[in-house]
N, C-alpha and C positions, 0 to 999 in steps of 0.2 A: 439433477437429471442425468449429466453424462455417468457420478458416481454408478446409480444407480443401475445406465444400460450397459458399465462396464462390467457391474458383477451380473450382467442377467435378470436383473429384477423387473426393467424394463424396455419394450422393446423402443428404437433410436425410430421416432417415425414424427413428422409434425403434428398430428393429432393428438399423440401421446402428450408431445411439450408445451403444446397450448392446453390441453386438461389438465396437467401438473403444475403449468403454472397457477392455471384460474384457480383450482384447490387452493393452491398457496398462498396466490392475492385473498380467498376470501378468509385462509385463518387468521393470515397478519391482519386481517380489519377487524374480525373477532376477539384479535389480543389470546388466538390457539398458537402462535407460533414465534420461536424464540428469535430475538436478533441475531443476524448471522453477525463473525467475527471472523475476518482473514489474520488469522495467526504467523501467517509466509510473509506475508508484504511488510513495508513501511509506509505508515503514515505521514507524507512532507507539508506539513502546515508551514506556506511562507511566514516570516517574525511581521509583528506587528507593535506598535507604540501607542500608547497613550494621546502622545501629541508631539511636535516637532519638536518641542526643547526636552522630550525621553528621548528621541532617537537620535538627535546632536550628541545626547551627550554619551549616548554608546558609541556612536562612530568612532572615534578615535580607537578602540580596542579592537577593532576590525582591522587597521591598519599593521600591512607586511610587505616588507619588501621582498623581490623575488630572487632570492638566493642563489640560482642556476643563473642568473641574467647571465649574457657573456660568455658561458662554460663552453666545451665541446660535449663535455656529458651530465646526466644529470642520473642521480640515484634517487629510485621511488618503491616504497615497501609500502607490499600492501598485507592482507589481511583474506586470505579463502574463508566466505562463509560457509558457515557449519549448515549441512542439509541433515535432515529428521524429519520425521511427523510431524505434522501439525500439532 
């Protein structure tokens, strides 16, 4: 919708985006309309286990001590993500 009233193609009005969207509820129930896919974001699925004696036995490799404890400073490198197109 907003793509669309950016380029002009349609006008930003609430009649508009309730007709657009019903359009589009009724193709995705006809199986006319593709899955969307956000190519920007991340997907965060919290981890999951099996059962308790899977996730005992990863804990230990999770385990770190905090290097800065104590310090006056502390040095952290990060990483600027790259922007593009989708």
């Amino acid at each position: 919708m907003y793509r669309l009233v950016s380029e002009g193609v349609l006008p930003h009005t609430p009649p508009m985006y309730r007709r657009l969207s019903a359009q589009l509820a009724q193709a995705r129930r006809e199986g006319r309309f593709p899955d969307l896919i956000d190519t920007v974001r991340e997907v965060h699925v919290p981890p999951a286990w099996p059962d308790a004696d899977a996730f005992v036995a990863e804990m230990p490799g999770w385990f770190r001590l905090d290097r800065s404890a104590g310090q006056k400073r502390a040095l952290y490198v990060a990483r600027r993500r790259e922007e593009g197109p989708p």
